[in-house]
N, C-alpha and C positions, 0 to 999 in steps of 0.2 A: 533459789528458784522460786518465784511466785506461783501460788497455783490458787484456782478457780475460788472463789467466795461464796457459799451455798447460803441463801435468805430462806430459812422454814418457814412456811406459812400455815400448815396443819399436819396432826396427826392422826390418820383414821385404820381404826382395827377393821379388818373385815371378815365378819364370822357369819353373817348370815346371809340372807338373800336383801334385803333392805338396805343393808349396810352399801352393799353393790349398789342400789338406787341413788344415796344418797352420797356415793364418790361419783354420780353423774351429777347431780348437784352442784355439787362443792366444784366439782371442774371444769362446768360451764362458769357458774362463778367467777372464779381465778382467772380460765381465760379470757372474759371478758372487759374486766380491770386491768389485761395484761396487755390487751389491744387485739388480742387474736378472735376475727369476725369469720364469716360468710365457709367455706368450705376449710379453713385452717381450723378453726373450731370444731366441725364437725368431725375431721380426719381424729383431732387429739379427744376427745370427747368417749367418740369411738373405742380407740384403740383401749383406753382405760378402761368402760364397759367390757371390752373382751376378754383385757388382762384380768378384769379384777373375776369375770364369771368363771372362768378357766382356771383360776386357782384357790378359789373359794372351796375350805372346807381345808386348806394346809393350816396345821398345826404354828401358831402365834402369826399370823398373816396382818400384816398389816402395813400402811401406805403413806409415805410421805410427803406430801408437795412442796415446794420449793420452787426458788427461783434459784438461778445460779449463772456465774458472772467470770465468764473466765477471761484472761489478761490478751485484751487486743482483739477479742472475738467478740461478736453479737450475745446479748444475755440471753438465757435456755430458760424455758419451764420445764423444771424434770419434776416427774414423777417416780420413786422408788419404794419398790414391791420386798417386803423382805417377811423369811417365813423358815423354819426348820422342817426336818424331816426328811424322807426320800422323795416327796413330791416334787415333778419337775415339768415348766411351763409346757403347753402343747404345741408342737409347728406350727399349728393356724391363727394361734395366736402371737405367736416370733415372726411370723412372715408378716400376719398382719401392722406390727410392733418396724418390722424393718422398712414395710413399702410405704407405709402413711406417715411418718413423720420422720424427723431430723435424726433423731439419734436413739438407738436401743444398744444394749449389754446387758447380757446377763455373767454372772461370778455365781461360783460354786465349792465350799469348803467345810469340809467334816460337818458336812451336814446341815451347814447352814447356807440361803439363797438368798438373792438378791437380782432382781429386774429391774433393769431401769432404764426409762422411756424417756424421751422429749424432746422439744418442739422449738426452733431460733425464735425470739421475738420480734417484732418489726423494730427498725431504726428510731425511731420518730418516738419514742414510750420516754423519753427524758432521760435527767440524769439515774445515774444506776442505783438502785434503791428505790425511788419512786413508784415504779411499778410493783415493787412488793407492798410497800405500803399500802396502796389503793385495793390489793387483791386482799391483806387484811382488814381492811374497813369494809370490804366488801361480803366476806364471811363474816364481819360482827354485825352487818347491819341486816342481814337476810332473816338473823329472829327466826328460823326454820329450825326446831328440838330435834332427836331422836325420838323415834318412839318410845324408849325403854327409858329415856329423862323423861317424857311428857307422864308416862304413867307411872313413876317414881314420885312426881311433885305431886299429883291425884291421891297415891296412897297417902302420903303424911299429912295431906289435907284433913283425909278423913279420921286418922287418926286422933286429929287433933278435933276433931267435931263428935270422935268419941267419947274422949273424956272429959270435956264440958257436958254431955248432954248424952244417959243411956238413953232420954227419951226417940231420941234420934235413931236411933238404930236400924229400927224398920226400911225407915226413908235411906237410909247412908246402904242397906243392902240393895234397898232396890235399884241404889245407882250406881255399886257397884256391879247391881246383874247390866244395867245398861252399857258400863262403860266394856265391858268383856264381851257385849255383841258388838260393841264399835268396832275396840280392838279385833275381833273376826273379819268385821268387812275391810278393816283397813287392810290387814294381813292379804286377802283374797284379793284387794286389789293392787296389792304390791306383786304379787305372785301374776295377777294381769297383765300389770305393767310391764314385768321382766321378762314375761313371756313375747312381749310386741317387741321391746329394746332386743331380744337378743335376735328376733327376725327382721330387725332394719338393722340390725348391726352387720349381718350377715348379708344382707342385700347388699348394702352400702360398699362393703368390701368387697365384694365380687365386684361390683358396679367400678369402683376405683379400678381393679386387676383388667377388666376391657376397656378403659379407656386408657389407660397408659398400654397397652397394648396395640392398638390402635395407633396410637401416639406413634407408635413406633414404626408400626406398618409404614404412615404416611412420610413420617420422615425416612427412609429407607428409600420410598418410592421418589419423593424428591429428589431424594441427592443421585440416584439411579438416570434419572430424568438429566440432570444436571451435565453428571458424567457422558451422558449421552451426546449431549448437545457440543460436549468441548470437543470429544473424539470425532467428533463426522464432522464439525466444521472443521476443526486442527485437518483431520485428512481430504478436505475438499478443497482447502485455501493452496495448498503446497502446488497441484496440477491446473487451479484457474488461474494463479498469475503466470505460470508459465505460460498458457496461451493468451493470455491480455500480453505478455511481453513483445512472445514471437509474432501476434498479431501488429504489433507496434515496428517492429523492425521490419516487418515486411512491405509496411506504407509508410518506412521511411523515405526521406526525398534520398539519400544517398543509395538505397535499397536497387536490386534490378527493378525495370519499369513490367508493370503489370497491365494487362487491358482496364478497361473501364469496368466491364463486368466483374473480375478480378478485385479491383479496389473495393467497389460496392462490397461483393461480400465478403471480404475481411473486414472491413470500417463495420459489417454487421455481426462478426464473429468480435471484435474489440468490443461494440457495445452490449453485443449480449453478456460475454466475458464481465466485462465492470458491473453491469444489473446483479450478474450471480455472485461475484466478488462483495460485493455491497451486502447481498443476503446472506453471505456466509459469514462476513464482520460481524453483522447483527446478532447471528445465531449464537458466536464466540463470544461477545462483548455481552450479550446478555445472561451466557453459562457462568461466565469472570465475574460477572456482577452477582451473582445470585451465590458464588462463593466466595464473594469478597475479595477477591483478585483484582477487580476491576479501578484502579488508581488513575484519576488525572493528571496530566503533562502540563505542567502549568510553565508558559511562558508570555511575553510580548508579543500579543496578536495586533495585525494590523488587519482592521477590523475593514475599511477601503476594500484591498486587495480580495480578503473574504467574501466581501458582497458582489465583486465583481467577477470571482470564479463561479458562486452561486449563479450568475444571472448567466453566465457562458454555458450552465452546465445545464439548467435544466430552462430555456428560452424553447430550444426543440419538443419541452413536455407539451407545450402550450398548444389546446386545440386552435381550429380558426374559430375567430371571433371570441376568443380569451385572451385577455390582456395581462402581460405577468410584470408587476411592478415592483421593482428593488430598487431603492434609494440607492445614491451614491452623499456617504456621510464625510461630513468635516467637521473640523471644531466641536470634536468630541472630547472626555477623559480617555486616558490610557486603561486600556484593557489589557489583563494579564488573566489568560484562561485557557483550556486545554482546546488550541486552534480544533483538530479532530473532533473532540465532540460535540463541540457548536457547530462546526458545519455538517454536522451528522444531524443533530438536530434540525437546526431551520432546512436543511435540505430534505428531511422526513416529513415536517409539517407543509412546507410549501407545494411538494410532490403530490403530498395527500387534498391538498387543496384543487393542483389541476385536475387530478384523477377524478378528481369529481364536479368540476364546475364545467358545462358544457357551454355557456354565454357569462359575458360578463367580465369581471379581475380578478385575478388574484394578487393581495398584494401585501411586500413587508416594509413595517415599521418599524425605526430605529429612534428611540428614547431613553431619558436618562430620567433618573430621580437621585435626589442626598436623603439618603436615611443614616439619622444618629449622625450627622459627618462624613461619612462615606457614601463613593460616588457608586449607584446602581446602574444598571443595563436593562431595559425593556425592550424585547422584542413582539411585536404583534403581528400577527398573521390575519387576514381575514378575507373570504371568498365569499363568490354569491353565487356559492354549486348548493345540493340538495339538502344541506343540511342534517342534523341528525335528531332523531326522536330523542324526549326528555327520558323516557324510561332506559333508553341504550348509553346516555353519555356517561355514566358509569363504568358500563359493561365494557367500551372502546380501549378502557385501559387494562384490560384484561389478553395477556397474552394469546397470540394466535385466535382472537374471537375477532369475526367482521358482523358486522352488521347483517343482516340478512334481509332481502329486498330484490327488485327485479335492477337496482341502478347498480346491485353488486355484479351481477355477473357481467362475465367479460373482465371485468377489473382484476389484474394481475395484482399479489402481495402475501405476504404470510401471516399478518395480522400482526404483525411487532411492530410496526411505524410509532404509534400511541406509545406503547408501554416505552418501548425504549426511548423513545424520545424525553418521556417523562422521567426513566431510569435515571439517563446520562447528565438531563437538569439540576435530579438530584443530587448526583455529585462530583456538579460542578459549585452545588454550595447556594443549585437556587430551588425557587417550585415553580409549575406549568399546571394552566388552569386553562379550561377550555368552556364556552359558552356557545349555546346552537339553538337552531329552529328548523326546524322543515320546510324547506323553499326560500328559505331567506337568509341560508349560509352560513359560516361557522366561523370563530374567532378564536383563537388559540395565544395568550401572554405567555412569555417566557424571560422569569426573572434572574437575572444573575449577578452577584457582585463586581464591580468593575475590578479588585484585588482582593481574592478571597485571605482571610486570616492564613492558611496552610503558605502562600505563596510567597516570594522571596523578591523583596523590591533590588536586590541586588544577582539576580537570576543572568546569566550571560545571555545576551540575545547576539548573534550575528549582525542583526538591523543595523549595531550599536558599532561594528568594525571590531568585532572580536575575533581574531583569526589566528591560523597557526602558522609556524614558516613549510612544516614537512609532515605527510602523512606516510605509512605503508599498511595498506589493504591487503590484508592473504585471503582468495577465497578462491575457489575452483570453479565459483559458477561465472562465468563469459556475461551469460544475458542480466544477473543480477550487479554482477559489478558494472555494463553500461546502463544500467539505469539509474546507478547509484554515483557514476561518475559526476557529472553537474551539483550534486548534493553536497560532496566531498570536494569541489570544487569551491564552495560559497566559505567554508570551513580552512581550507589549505592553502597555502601558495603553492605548495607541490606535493603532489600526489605520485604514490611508486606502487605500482599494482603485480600482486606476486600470485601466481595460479599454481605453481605444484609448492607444496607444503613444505617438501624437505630441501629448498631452497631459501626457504625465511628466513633462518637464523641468520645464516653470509649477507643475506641484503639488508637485515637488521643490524647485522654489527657495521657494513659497508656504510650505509645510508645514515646512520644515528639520525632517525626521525624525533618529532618531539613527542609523538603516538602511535601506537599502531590498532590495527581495525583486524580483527582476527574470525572468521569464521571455525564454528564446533565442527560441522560434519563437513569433514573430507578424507580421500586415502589417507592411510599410513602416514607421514606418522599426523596422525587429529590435532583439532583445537584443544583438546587438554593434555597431550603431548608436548604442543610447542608451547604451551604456556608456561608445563613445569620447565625446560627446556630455558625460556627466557628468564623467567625467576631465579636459576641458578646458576647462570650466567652475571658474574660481577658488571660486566660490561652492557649489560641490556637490562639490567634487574631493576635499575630504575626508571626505563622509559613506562611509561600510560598505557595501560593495555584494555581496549574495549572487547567485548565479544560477541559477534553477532550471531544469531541462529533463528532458525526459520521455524523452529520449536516453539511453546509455550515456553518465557523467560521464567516461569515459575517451574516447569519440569525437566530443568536441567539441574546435573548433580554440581551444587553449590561448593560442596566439599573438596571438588579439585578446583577451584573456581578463588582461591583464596587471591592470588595476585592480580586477579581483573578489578578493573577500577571498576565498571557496570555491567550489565548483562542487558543491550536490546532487543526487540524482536526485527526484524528484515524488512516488517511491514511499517507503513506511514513513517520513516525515517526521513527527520527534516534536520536541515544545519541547528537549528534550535537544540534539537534533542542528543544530538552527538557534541556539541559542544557544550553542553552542560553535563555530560555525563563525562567530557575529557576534563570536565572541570578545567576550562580556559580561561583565563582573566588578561584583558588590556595590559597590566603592566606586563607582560611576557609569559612566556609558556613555561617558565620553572617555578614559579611562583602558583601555589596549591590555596585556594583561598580555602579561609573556614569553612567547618559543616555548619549547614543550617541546623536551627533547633529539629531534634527528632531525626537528623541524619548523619549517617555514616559513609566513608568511603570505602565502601568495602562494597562485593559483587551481589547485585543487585539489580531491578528495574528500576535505571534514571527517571529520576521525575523531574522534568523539565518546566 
């Protein structure tokens, strides 16, 4: 077994108060040939300061520097304190020794001690040795004596100015009276000096102790904020799509007929519904993103269609005498990008644009650019509403802040349009820049790669006539299995839809589907019931199993979850994303294509 390689670079005794000055010395020195600058210096600088005043006056004390280089790991500057006796280091100094740098240990044996301190170098210091090297050239070039050599080379001076010349004498005493007031003032002012070093020493480490205190505070507070934001949106989303549903079935054309008053305000209850649905994605996708949950679905968007649900959707935002322009694109590159959060985007920025243009256009741009060989996407937005002050276009990206002004009130929103939009840019792979004036309207680019690197040019699209012959759906809920019928439709030639749970197994083994679509929560017996259930069963163990839940796909228990090919959520479910997580391929539905790089088939959020 290899073990660590220790490079000495000095050896200092420390018996008096000086001695402690001038291991502050030597260890600014050291670290600064070692590469360690700006508050990493100060922390190790420190720490020795305290160590070495703290046990200043143990019996044979004294201090080793070194570099040292252990096998596969970052090189260390240690420092090790070694001394006899019963003395043993103080707490303030071991806390100090544990909070401000990389690594402390102390050893203790019949009497003899041992402390040792130290600090990882940065990467970037070269091959291993170099840095010692440099931190010796850098103690031989500093030319800084001790006191007790400077005034050792003085005596034999004069000795030797003795014995050539009694005449001398007088003169050699009276510089000997001089050089013993030096020595006093030097003395008094080393006793100065320790006195300041050991009250910024003490400052300095209390100062560290509240800010990583602090630290912690606000990270605490974060992630509190965070948890927040998932729990009230997760429990707000479950009861608004229920009434955006039944709102839907009830101004179905199949539906009983309703008066006119009646349609009105349901068609007012569906769109208020989707406005708070929309708020409450926001709130979730932005909590997901801020804990790194938040993954794009990367498929074959057909970017046409996109613009043309955009224009259906928000044409009604448009005041009168607002003109809202969306291109209809052709003879574009293929786009492979997470449909959802582009149209979550430019639907954020375009909205934000009517909301505030009272005359005038709003209007979007679709463009392309070849950077390095790959094809980009430009989208532009630009209005000739109120514009934003140069000191606020900063602040816009700043969650839940709006502007403040008399053009804000009345305007309905939560102040996440900006951020998130900016968010979801980002990881899609691109960046969103925004430029404004006051009175002369606002312009918003949004860049993204036409096929980001993560993405799979061999991704199953439905577009493509990827289908399967047979599905079975188990789920209990009526209103989400018909809205999810036509979806499962684009997916199947035949669909078998099962509502009470302890009838699956029969119509699974009856049916031999090529998948099935399984919901978590229902009666007796559950989604991880029938899942172990189908797993060990010979005869179904091999069909596809997806599982849907209306849950966070990340707060389900994975661990019974071992035989599911994916794990979706209930919401934005498109043939794209079920048929990439059935892992379906053209040549037939028994044929399993390879994982992509970085993935496995195992239970999980498909990434489409």
């Amino acid at each position: 077994m290899r073990h660590a390689h220790a490079d000495s670079l000095c050896v200092l005794p420390l018996a008096v108060e000086r001695d402690g000055f001038e291991l502050r010395r030597r260890g600014q020195l050291v670290c600064r040939a070692l590469g360690l600058e700006g508050h990493e210096l100060v922390r190790v600088v420190t720490v020795l300061s305290e160590v070495g005043r703290d046990l200043l006056g143990a019996p044979g004390l004294r201090v080793d520097l070194c570099v040292e280089s252990p096998l596969r790991e970052p090189e260390l500057f240690r420092a090790r304190f070694t001394w006899s006796g019963p003395r043993v280091p103080g707490r303030d100094a071991l806390d100090a020794a544990e909070r401000l740098l990389d690594h402390c240990r102390y050893d203790a044996s019949a009497g003899e001690h041992a402390l040792t301190v130290g600090q990882r170098l940065p990467a970037s210091q070269g091959h291993s040795g170099q840095g010692a090297e440099r931190a010796r050239a850098a103690l031989r070039d500093s030319g800084d004596l001790s006191m007790g050599e400077e005034l050792r080379i003085q005596n034999r001076q004069l000795l030797q100015a003795l014995e050539e010349s009694r005449a001398q004498q007088e003169e050699l005493q009276r510089l000997n009276a001089e050089l013993e007031e030096t020595n006093q003032g030097v003395v008094a002012l080393y006793s100065e000096l320790s006195a300041e070093l050991e009250e910024t020493n003490t400052g300095v480490v209390a100062l560290y102790a509240e800010l990583e205190d602090k630290t912690r505070q606000l990270r605490l507070a974060s992630e509190a904020k965070t948890r927040f934001w998932a729990n009230v949106s997760h429990e707000l989303r479950a009861p608004v799509n229920s009434v955006i549903a039944l709102a839907r079935l009830l101004l179905a054309p199949d539906a009983d007929p309703l008066t006119e008053e009646q349609r009105q305000q349901m068609s007012l209850i569906a769109g208020s519904g989707s406005t708070l649905l929309a708020l409450v994605e926001e709130l979730l996708d932005v909590a997901k993103a801020e804990s790194g949950r938040l993954e794009p679905h990367l498929v074959r968007t057909d970017l046409r269609t996109l613009l043309h649900q955009l224009r259906g959707t928000l044409r009604g935002m448009a005041r009168d005498g607002v003109r809202l322009d969306i291109p209809d694109v052709e003879d574009v590159p293929e786009l492979v990008t997470d449909e959802v959060m582009l149209t979550r985007v430019l639907r954020n920025l375009l909205s934000n644009g009517l909301k505030f243009t009272t005359a005038g256009e709003v209007r979007l741009t679709v463009g392309t650019e070849d950077r390095a060989g790959r094809p980009w996407f430009v989208f532009t937005t630009t209005d000739t509403g109120i514009g934003i002050a140069a000191d606020q276009q900063d602040r816009v990206f700043e969650e839940f802040y709006q502007v403040l002004g008399t053009h804000q009130r009345g305007q309905p929103g939560t102040g996440l349009g900006l951020p998130y939009a900016r968010r979801l840019t980002g990881l899609l792979g691109g960046v969103l820049t925004l430029t404004s004036e006051p009175g002369a309207g606002t312009r918003v680019r949004v860049e993204i790669p036409a096929c980001p690197d993560l993405a799979s040019p061999d991704a199953p699209s439905v577009a493509d006539g990827v289908r399967t012959d047979s599905l079975v759906v188990v789920d209990d809920d009526p209103t989400f299995v018909e809205l999810l019928r036509p979806v499962l439709g684009r997916v199947a030639r035949k669909v078998t839809e099962v509502s009470v749970s302890s009838r699956a197994v029969d119509v699974i083994r009856a049916e031999r589907p090529d998948a099935v679509l399984i919901d978590l929560a229902m009666p007796a017996p559950d989604g991880y019931v029938l899942l172990q259930v189908l797993a060990r069963d010979p005869e179904t163990a091999h069909i596809p199993v997806v599982v849907l839940t209306s849950t966070d796909p990340g707060d389900v228990d994975r661990s019974r979850l071992t035989h599911a090919r994916a794990v979706l959520g209930k919401t934005h479910l498109t043939p794209e994303r079920i048929a990439l997580a059935l892992a379906l391929d053209p040549a037939g539905p028994d044929r399993t294509p390879p994982a992509r790089a970085g993935e496995q088939h195992t239970p999980g959020e498909a990434t489409p």
